[in-house]
TORTI-153087 format. One record per atom (N, C-alpha, C): x, y, z. Coordinates in steps of 0.001 Angstrom, whole numbers, plus 500000, padded with zeros to 6 digits. Each point is the difference from the previous one (the first is absolute). Layout:
residues N
XYZ ...
***
This chain:
residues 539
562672293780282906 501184499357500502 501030501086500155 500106499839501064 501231501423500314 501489499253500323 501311500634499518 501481499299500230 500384501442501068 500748498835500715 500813501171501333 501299500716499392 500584500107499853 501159501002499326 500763500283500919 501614499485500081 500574500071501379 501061501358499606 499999500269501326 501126501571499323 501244499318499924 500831501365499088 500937499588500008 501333499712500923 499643500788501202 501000499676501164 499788498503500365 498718499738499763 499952498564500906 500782498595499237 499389500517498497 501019499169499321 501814500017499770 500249501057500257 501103500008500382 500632499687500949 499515500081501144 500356499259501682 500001498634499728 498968499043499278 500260498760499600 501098499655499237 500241500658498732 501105499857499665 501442499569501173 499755501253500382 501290500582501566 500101498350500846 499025499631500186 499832498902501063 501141498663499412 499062499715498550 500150498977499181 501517499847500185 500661501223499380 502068500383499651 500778499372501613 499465500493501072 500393500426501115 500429498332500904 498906499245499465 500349498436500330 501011499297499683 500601499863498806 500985499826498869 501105500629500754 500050501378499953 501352500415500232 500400499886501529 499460500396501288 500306499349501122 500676499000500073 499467498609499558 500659498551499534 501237500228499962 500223500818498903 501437499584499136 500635501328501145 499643500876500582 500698500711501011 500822499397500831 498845499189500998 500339499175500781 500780498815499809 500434499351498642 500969498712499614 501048501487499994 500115500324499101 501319501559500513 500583499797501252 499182500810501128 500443499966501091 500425499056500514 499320498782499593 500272498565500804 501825499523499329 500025500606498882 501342499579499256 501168500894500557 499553501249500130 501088500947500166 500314499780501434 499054499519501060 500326500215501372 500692498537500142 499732498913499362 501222498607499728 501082499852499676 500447501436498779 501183500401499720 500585500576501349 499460500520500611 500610500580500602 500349499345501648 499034499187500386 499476499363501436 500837498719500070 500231498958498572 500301498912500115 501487499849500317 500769501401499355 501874499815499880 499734500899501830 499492500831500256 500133500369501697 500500498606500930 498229499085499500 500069498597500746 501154499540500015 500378499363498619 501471498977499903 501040501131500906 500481500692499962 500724500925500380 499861499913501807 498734500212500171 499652499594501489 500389498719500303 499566499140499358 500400498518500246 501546499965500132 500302500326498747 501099499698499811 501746500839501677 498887500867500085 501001500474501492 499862499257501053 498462499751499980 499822499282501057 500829498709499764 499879499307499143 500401498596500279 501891499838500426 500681501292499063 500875500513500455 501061500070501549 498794500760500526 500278500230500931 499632498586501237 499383499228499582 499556498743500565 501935499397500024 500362499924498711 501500499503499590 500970500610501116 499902501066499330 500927501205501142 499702499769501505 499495500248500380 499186499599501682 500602497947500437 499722499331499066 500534498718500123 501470499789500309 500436501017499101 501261499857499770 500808500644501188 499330501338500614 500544500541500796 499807499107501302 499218499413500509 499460499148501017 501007498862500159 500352499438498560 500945498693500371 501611500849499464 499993501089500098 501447500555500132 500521500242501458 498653500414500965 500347500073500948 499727498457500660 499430499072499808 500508498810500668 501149499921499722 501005499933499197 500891499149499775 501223501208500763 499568501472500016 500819500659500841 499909499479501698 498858499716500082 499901499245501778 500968498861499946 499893499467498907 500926498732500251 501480500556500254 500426500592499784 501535500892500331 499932500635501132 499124500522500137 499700500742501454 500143498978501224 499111499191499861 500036498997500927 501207499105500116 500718499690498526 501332499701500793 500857500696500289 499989501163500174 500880500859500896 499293500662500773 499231499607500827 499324499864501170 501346500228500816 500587498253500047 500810500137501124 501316499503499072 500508500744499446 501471500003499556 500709499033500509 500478499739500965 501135498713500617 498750498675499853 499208500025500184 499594498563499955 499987500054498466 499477500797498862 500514500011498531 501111499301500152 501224501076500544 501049499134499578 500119498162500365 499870500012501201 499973498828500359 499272498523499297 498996501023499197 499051498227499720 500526500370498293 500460501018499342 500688500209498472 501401498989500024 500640500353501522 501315499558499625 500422498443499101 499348498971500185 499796498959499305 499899500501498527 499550500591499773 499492500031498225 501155499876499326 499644499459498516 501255500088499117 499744500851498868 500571500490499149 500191500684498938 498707500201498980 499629498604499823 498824499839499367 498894500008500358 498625499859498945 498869499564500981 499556498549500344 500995499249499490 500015498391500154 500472500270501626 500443500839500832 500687499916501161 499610501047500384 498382500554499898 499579501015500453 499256499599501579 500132501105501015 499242499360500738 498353500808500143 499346499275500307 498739500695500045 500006500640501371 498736501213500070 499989500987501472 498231500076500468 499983500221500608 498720500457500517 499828500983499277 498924499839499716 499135501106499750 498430500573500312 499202501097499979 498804500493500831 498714499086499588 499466499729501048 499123498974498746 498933500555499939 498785499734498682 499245500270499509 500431500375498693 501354500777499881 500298501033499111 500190499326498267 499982498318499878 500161499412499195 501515500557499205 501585499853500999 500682500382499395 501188498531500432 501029500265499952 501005498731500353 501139501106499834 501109499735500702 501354500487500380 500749498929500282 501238500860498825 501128498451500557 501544501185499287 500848499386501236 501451500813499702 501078499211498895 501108500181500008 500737499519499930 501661501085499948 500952499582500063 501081500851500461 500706500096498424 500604501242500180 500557500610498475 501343501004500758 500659499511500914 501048500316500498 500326500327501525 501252499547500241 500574500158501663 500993500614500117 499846501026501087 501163500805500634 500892499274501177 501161500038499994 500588498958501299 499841501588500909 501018499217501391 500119500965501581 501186500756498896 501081498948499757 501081501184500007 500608499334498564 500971501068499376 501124499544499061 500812499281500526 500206498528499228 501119499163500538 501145500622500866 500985500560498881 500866500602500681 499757500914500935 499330500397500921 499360501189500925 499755499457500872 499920498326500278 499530499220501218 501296499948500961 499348499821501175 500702500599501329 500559497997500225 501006499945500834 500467498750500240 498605499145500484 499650498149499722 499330499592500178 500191499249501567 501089499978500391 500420498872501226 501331500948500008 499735500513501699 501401500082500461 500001500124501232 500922498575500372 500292499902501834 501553500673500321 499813501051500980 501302500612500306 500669499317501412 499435498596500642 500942499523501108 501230499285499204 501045500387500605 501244499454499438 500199498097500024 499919499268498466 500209498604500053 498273499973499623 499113500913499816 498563499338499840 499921499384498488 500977500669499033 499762499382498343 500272498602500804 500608499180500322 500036498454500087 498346499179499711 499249501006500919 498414499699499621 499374500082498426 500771500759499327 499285500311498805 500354499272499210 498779498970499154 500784499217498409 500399500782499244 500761499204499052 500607500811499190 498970501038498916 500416500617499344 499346500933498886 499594499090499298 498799500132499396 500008498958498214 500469500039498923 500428499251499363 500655500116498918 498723499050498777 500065500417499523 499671499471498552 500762499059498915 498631499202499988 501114498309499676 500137500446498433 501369499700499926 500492500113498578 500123501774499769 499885500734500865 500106501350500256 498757500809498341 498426499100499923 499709500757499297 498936501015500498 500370500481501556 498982500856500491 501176501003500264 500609500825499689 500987500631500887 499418500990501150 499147500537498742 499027501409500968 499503499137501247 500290499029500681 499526498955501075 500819499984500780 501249500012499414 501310499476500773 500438501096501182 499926499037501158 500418501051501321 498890500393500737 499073499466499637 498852499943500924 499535499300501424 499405500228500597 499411499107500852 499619498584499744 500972498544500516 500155498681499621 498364500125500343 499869498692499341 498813499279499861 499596499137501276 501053499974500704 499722499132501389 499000501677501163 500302501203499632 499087500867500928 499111500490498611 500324499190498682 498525501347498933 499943498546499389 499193499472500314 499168498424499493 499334500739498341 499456501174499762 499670500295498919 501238499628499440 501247500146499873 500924500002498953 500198498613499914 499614499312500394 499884498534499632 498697499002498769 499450501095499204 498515500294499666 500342500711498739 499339499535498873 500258500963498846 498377500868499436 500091500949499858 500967500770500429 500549500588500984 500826500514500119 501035499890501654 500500501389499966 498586500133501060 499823501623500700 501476500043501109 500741501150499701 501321499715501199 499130500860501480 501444500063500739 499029500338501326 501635501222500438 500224500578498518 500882500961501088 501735499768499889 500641500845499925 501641499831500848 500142500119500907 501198499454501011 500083499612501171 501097501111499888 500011500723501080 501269501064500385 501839499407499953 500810500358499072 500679499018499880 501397500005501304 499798500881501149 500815499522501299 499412500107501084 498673499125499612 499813499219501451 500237499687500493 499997499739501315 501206499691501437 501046500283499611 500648501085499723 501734500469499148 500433499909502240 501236499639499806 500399500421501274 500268501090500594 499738501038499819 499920501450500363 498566500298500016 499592500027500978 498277500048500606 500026501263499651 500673501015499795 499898501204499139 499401500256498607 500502499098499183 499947500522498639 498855499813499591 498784499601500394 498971500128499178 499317501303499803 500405500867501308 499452501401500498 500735500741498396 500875500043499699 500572500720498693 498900499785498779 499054499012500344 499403499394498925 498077500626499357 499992500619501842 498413499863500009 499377501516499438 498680499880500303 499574501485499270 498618500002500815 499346500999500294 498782500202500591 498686500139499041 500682500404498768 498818499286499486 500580498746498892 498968499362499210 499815498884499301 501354500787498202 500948498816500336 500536500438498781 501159498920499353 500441500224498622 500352498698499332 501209499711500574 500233498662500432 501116499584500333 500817500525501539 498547500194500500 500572500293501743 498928499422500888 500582500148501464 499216499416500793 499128501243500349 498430499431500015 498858500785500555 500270500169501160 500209500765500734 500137500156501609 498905501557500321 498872499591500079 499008500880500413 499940500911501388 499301501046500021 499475500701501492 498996499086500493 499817500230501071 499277499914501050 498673500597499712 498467499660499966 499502500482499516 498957500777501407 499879501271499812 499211501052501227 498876498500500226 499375499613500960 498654499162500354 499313500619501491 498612499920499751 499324500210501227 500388499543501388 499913500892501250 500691499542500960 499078499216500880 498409499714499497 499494499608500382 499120498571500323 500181499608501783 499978498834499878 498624499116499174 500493498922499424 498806499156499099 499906498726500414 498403499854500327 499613497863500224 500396499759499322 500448498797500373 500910499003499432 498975498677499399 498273500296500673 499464499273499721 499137500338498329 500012501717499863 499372499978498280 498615500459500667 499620500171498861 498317500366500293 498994499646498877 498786499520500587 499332499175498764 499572501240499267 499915499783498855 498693500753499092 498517499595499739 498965500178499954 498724499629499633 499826499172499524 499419498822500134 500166498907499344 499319500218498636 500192499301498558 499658500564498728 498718499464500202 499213500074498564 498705499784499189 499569499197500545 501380498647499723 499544498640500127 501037499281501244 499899501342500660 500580499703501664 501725499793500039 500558500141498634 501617499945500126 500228500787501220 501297499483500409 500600500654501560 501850500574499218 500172500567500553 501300501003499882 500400500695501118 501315499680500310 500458500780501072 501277501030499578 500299501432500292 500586500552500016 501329500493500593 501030500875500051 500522500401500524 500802501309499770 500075500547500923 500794501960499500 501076500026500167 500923500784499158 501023500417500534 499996501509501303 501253499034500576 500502500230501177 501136498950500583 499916500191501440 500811499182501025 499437499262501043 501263498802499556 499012498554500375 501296499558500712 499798500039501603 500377499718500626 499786498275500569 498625499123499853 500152499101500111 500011498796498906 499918498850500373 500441499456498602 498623499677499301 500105499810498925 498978500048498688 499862498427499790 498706499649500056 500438498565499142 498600499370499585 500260500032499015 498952499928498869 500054498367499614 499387499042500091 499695498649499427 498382499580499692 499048500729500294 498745499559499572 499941500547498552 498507499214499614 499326500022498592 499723501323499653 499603501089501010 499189501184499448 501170500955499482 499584500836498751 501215500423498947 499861501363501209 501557500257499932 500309501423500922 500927501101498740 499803500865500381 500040501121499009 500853500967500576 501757500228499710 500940501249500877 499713501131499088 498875501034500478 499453501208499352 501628500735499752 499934500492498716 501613500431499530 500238501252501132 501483499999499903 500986500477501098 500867499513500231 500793500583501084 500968499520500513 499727499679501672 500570498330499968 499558499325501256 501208499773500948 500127500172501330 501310499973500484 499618499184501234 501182498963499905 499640498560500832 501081499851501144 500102500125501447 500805499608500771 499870498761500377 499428498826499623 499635498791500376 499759499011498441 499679498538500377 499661499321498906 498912500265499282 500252499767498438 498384500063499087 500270498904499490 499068498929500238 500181498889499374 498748499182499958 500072499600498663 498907499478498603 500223498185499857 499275499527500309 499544498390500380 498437499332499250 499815498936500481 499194499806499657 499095500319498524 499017500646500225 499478500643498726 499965501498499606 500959500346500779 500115501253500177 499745500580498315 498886501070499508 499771500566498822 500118500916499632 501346500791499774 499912501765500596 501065500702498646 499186501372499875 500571500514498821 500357501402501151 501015500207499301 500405501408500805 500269501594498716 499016500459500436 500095501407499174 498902499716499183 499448501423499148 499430499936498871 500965499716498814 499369499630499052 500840499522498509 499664499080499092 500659499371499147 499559499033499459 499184498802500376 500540499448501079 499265499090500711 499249500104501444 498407500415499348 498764500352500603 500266499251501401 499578500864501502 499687499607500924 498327499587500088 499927499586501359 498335499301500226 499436501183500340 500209501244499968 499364501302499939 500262500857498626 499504500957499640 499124500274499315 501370501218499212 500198500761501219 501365500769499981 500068500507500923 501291500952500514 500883500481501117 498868500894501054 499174500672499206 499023501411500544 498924499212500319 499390498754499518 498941499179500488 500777499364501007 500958499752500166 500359498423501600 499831501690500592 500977501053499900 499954500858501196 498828500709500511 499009500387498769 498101500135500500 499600498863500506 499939498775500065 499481499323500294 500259498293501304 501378500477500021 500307498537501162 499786500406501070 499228499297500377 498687499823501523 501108499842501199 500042501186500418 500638500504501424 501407500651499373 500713500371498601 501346500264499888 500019502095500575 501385499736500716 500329501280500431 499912501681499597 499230500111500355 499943501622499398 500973500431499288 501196500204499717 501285499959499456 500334498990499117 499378499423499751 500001499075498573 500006500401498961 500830499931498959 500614500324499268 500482499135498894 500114500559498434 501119499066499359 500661500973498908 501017499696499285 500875500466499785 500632499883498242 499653500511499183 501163499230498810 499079499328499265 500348498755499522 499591498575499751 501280498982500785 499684498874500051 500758498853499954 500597500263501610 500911499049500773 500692500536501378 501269499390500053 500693501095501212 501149499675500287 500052499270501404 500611498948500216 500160499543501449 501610500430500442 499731500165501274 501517500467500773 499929499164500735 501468499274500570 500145499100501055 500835500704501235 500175500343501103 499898500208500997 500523498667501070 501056500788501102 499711499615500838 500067497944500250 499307499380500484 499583498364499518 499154499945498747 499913501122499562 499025499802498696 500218499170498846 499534498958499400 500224499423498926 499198499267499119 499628499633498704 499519499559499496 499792498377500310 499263499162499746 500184498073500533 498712499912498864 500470499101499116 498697499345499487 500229498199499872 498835499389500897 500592498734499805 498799499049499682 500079498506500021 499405499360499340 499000499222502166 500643500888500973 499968499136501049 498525499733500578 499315500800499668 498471500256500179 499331499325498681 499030498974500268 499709498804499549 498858500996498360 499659499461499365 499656500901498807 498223499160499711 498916500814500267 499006499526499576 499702500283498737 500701500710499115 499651500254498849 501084500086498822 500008501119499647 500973499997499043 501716500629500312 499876500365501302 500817499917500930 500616501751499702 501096499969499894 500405501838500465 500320500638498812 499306500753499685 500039501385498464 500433501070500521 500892500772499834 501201501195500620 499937500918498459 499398500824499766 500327500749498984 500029501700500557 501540500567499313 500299501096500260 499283500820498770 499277500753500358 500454501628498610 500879500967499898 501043499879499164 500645501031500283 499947501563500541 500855500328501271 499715501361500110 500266500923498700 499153501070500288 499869501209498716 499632501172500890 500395501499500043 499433500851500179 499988501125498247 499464500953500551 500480500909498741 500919499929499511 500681500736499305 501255500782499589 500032501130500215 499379500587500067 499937501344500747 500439500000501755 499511498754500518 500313500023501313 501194499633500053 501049500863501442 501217499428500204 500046498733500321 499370499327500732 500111498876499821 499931498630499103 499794500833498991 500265498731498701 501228499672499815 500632500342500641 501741499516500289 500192498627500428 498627499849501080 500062498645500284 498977498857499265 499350500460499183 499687499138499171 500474498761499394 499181499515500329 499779498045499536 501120499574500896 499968500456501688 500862498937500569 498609499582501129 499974498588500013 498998498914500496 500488500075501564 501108499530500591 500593499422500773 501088500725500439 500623500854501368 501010500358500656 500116500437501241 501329500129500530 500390499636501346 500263501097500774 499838500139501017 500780500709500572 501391499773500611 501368500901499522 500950499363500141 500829500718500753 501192499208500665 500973500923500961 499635499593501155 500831500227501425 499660499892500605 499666501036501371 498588500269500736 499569500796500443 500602500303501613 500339501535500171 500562499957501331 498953500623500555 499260499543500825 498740500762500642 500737501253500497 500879499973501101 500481501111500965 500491501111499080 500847499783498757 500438501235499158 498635500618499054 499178499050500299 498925499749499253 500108500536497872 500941499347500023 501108499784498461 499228498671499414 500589499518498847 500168498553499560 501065500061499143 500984499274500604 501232499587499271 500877498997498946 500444499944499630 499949499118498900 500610498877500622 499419498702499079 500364498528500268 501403499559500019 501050499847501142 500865499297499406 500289498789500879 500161498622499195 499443498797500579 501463498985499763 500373499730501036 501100498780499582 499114498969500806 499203499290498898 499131498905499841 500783498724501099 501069499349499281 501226498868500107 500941500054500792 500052501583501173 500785499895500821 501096499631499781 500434501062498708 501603499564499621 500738501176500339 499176501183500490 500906501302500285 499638501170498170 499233499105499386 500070500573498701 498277500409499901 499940501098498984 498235500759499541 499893498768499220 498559499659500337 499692499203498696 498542500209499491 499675501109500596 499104500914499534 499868501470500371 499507500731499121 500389501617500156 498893500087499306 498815501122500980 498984500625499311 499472501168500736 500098501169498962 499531501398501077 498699500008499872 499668500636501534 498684500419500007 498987500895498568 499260499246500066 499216500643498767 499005500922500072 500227501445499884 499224501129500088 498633500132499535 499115500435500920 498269500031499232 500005501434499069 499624499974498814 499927500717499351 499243501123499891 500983501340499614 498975501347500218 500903501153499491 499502500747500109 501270501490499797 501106500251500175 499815499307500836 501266499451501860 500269498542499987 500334499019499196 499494498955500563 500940499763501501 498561499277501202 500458500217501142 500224498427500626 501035500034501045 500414499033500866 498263498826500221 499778499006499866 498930499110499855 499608499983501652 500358499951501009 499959500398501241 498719500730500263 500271501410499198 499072501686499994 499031499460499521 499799498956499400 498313499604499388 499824499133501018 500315499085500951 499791498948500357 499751498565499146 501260500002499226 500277498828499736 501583499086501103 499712498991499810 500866499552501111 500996498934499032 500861500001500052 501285499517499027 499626498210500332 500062499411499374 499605498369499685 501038499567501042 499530498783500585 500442499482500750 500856498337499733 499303499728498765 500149498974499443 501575499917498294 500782499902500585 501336499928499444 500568498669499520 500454500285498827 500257498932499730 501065498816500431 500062498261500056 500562500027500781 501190499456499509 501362499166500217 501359499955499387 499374498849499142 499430499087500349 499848499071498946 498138499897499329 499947498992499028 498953500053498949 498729500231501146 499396500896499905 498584500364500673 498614498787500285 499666499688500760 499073498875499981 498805500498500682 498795499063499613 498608500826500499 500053499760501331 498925500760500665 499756500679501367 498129499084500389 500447500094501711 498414499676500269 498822500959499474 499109499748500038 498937501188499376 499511500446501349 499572501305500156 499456501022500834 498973498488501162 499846500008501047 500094501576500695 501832499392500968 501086499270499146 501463500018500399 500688501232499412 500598500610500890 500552501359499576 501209499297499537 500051500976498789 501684499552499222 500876500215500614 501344499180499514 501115500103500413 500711501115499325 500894500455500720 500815500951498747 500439499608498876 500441498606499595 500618499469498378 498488499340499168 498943500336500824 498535499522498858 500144500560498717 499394499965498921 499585500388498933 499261501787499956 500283500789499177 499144500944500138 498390499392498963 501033499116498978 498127499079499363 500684499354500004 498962498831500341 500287498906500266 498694499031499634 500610499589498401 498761498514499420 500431499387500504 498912498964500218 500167498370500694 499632498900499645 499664499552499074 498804499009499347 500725498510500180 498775499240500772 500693499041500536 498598498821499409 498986500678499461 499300499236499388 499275500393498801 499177499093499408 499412500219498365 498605500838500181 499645500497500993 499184501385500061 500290500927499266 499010500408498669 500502501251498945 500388500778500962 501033500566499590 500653501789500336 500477500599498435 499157501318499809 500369500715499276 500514501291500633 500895500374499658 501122501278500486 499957501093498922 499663501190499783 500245500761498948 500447501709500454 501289500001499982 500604501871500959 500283500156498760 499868500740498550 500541500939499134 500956501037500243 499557500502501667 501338501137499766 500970499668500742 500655500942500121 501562499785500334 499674499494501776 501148499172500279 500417499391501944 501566501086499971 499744500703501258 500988500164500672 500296499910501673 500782499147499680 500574499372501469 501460499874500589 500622500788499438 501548499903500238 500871499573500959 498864500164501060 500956499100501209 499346499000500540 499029499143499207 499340499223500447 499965498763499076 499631499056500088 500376498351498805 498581499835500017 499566499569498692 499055499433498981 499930498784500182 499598499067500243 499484498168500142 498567499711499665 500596499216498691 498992499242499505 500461498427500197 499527499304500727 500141498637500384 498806499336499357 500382498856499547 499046499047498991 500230498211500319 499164499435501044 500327498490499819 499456499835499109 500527498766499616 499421499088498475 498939500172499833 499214499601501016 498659499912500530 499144501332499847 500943501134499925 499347501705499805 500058500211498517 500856499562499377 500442500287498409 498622499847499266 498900499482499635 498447500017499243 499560501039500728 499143500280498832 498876501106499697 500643501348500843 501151500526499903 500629501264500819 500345501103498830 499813500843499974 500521501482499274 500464500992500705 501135500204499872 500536501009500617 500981500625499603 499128501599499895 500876501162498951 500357501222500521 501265499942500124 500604501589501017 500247500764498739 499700500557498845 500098500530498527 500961500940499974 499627500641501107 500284501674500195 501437500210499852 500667498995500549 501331500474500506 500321499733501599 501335499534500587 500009499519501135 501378500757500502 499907500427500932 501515500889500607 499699499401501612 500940499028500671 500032499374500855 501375499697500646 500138499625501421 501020499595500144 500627498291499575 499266499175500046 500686498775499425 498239499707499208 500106498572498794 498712499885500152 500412498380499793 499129499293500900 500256498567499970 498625499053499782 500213499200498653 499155499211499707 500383498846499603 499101498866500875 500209498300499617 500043499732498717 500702498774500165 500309498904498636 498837499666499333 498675500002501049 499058500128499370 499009501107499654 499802500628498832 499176500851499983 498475500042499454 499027501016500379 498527499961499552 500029499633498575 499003499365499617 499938499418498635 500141501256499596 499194501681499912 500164500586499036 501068501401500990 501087499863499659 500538501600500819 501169500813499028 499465501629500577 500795500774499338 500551501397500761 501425499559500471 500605501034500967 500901500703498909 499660501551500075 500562500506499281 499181501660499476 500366500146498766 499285501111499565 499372499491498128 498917500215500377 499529499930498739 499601501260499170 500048500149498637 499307501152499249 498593500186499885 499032499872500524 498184499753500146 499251501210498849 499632499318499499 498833500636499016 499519501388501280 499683500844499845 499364500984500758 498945501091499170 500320500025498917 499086500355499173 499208499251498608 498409500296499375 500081499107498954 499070501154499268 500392499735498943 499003500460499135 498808498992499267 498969499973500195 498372499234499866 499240500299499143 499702499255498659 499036500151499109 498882499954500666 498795500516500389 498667499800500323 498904500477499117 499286498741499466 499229499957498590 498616499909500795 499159501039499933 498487499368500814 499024500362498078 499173498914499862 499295499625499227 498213499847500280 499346500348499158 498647499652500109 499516498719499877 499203498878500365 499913498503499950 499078500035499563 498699500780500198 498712499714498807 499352501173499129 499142499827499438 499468501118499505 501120500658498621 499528501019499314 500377500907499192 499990501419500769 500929501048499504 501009499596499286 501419499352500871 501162499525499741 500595499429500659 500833500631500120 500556500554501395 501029500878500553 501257499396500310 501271500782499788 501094499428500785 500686501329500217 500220499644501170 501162501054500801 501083499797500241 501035500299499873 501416498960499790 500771501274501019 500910499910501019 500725501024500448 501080499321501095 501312500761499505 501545499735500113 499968501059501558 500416498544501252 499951500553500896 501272499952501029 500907500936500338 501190499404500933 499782500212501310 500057498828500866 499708499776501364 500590499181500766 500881501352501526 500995499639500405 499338498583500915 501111499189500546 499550498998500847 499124500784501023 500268500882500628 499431500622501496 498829500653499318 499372500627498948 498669500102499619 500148501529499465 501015500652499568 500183501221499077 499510498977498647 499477501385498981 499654499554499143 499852501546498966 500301499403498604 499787501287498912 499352499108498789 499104500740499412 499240499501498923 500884500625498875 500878499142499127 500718500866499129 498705499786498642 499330499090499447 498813500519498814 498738499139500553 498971500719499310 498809499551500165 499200500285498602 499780498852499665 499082500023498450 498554499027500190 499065500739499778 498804498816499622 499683500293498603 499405498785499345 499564499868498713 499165499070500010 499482500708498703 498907499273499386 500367498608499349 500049498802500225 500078498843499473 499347499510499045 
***
C-alpha cells in the first residue's frame, strides 16, 4: 500500500485559495459602503438642484407673465387712460383690463391720483363777449345758497353750467367781468396771446396747409369684421362739409381751415384729433398709410385739431337730419403739440376765426369796426388776428380770408343749413336742436370767435337726451342762448383731469407659485406715459 505525499507548495496554494474567498466578500461590502458614502449625498445634492431649479425656472416664467400683463397695458397708453379713468381708489372700484390670453394672468387698475390742466388761480377768463350791451345775454354769476360755497361764488350761473345745479357742483369758469362795457375798446387792454390767469385768451392764427382738401373724406379699409371709417386731412376746404350718416369719420389731427359750412346732423359720429377719445382708426400714421385714394401730401400733425373759420365758414350742428340711430356724437381732442415746438403757444385751442376785415386790392386785413344799430356809434372793435411765427404775419400772406359772418345788433338766431349760403348776421356755431334725437357735443379746448356770435337754440322739444360742452373757454362777439336749454350743458371753462396716476396690479390666476406685479403709472390723457415703480413678488 503506497500513500501519495503532496508537496509542500501545493499545500500551501490550498491554503492561499481557502483565505482569498472570505476576504474579497468583505472587500467588496467596503467598496459597496464607501462608494454610498460618497454617491448617495452627490445624488440628494443633484436632486436637490435640480428640483430647485424646477422652482426657480417656475418662478421666473410666471414673473414674466405677470410683466406681459403691464406691457400689454401700455400697449396703447391713451386707450389705458381712457378705459382706467372710471376707477376708484380702491379695489372694490377697480376696473378690470385685458389681458394676453393663455398667460393665466388677470389685470385690473385703479387710480391713486389726478393732475388738473391748470392752477385755479392761473385760469384764463371762462366767457367773454366784447360786442357792446352783449352781458344783457348773460345770467347772472352763481351764488351759493346761504353763501356756504364761496370758492363757487361768481361763477358761471347754472342756467349756461347745468352741472352747478348737481351736487357735487363742478363750476364751469368766470365770466370776464366787462362784458359788453360800452367802449368796444376795453377788452383789448385785457387779452394775452397766450393762456393766462385772469385774462382774455386771444390766440395767433395758426400756420395750416395751403392745400386744397375733399370735402367728401376718404374711406379706410374696411376692418376684420368689415367696420367702415371715413377720414379726413388737414388742409383747405373750400366746399361745404356735411357729415349726417352712420359711418364714424375720423379729422386726422391738424389744423383744418374752412371757407364754407361744416355741419354734423343726423348720426353724424366723428372724433377729431388723436387723444383720449379713440377714433374708428387705429392712429394718425395708419388713416395717412392707409385711406384708399388719400392725397400724396397727406399728412397729420400734433395730436388732437384745430378748426379755423374763414370766409362763410362756420360750424352748424343740428337735430334737422332725421336720426337712425343714436343720432350725432361730436367729440374734440384737445390740440397738443410739443413744448419744444413754437407752436405750443397755441395749444388746447379747439375752435377759431379768422378776424378783421379783408381788403383784397391792399391785399391787408384790417381790423373790425362795426356800428351794428346804425346809431353812428362802434359797437364792435376787433383787430385782425396775426398767424403766428417769428414775424407774426398779416393772415392774407397765408391765405386765410377774414370771416364774413359778423355779429349781428341783436340776439343771434340759427341759419338755413348748407347748401343756403349764410347771411352776414348767421352764427359762426350755430346749435339747433329742435328735436329728441341724442346730440352729444364735447370741444375741451378753447372757441375763439371775436367777431362772430355763438347760438345755441333749444325748443322744448330739443331739451332730452342733449349734451353740450364748450369746456375750453369761449371769446366771442355776443353769445345767445334760449330759455330753453339741453338737458345737460356747459358753456364756459372747466378745470379737466389731464393727468392720472394708475395702480396696475397684474396677478397669476392658477398654478404655484403665485405672482403679483403691482406698478405706479402716470398717464397723460393724449398717451405720454412714465412708469414711476415696478415691483413683482412672491405671494
Amino acid at each position: 500500500m503506497s500513500r501519495r505525499v503532496r508537496s509542500r507548495v501545493e499545500v500551501d496554494d490550498s491554503l492561499a485559495e481557502d483565505r482569498d474567498q472570505g476576504a474579497a466578500l468583505v472587500l467588496a461590502l467596503v467598496v459597496m459602503v464607501v462608494g454610498a458614502m460618497m454617491v448617495l449625498p452627490l445624488m440628494g445634492y443633484t436632486l436637490g438642484v435640480t428640483r430647485a431649479n424646477r422652482v426657480s425656472s417656475a418662478k421666473a416664467d410666471r414673473s414674466e407673465a405677470v410683466k406681459g400683463g403691464l406691457r400689454a397695458a401700455l400697449f396703447d397708453p391713451a386707450e389705458l387712460y381712457a378705459a382706467c379713468v372710471p376707477s376708484g381708489r380702491t379695489d372694490e372700484f377697480a376696473v378690470q383690463l385685458a389681458a394676453p390670453p393663455g398667460l393665466g394672468i388677470a389685470t385690473k387698475c385703479t387710480t391713486t391720483k389726478d393732475a388738473l390742466q391748470a392752477i385755479p388761480s392761473d385760469q384764463r377768463y371762462a366767457v367773454t363777449t366784447v360786442q357792446v350791451g352783449s352781458e344783457a345775454q348773460i345770467p347772472p354769476p352763481y351764488m351759493s345758497p346761504g353763501g356756504d360755497s364761496p370758492e363757487l361764488d361768481g361763477t358761471i350761473g347754472w342756467e349756461w353750467c347745468t352741472s352747478m345745479a348737481v351736487a357735487p357742483s363742478i363750476p364751469c369758469g368766470r365770466e370776464y367781468p366787462r362784458n359788453g362795457d360800452p367802449d368796444p375798446l376795453a377788452w383789448m387792454a385785457d387779452t394775452s396771446p397766450t393762456t393766462a390767469g385772469n385774462k382774455i385768451f386771444a390766440p395767433y392764427l395758426p400756420p395750416f396747409s395751403n392745400s386744397l382738401a375733399f370735402a367728401g373724406g376718404y374711406a379706410m379699409p374696411p376692418g376684420e369684421f368689415g367696420e367702415q371709417c371715413t377720414v379726413y386731412f388737414p388742409g383747405k376746404y373750400t366746399d361745404d362739409v356735411v357729415i349726417t350718416g352712420a359711418t364714424p369719420v375720423y379729422f386726422v389731427s391738424g389744423i383744418y381751415y374752412f371757407e364754407k359750412t361744416l355741419r354734423f346732423s343726423g348720426d353724424a359720429t366723428v372724433v377729431v384729433g388723436a387723444g383720449a377719445a379713440p377714433g374708428c382708426t387705429d392712429s394718425d400714421s395708419i388713416a395717412v398709410a392707409d385711406a384708399i385714394g388719400a392725397p400724396f401730401d397727406a399728412y397729420s400733425s400734433g395730436v388732437g385739431g384745430t378748426f379755423v373759420f374763414g370766409a362763410d365758414g362756420r360750424l352748424m350742428i343740428d337735430t334737422a337730419t332725421a336720426a337712425g340711430g343714436a343720432g350725432v356724437n361730436i367729440v374734440f381732442n384737445r390740440r397738443l403739440v410739443a413744448t419744444t415746438d413754437p407752436l405750443a403757444i397755441l395749444n388746447d385751442v379747439s375752435i377759431t376765426s379768422v378776424t378783421g376785415v379783408l381788403d383784397t386790392v391792399a391785399g391787408v386785413t384790417n381790423p373790425l369796426d362795426a356800428d351794428l344799430d346804425a346809431d353812428l356809434d362802434i359797437d364792435l372793435h376787433v383787430p385782425s388776428t396775426l398767424v403766428y411765427g417769428s414775424t407774426p404775419t398779416d393772415p392774407w400772406t397765408h391765405s386765410y380770408k377774414a370771416s364774413l359772418l359778423v355779429s349781428p345788433a341783436l340776439a343771434a338766431a340759427p341759419c338755413a343749413p348748407p347748401p343756403a349760403v349764410p347771411a352776414a348776421g348767421c352764427p359762426i356755431i350755430d346749435v339747433n336742436l329742435t328735436t329728441a334725437a341724442g346730440v352729444y357735443v364735447k370741444i375741451p379746448g378753447y372757441i375763439s370767435v371775436p367777431q362772430g356770435a355763438v347760438s345755441v337754440s333749444t325748443t322744448p322739444a330739443g331739451v332730452p337726451n342733449k349734451t353740450i360742452m364748450f369746456s375750453g373757454g369761449i371769446l366771442a362777439a355776443q353769445m345767445s342762448v334760449t330759455a330753453d336749454v339741453p338737458e345737460f350743458m356747459q358753456l364756459g371753462l372747466l378745470n379737466p383731469i389731464v393727468q392720472k396716476t394708475f395702480k396696475i396690479v397684474t396677478e397669476t390666476t392658477t398654478g404655484t407659485p403665485h405672482m403679483v406685479a403691482t406698478a405706479l403709472v402716470q398717464v397723460n390723457e393724449t398717451g405720454g406715459y412714465a412708469v414711476n415703480s415696478w415691483v413683482i413678488q412672491l405671494s
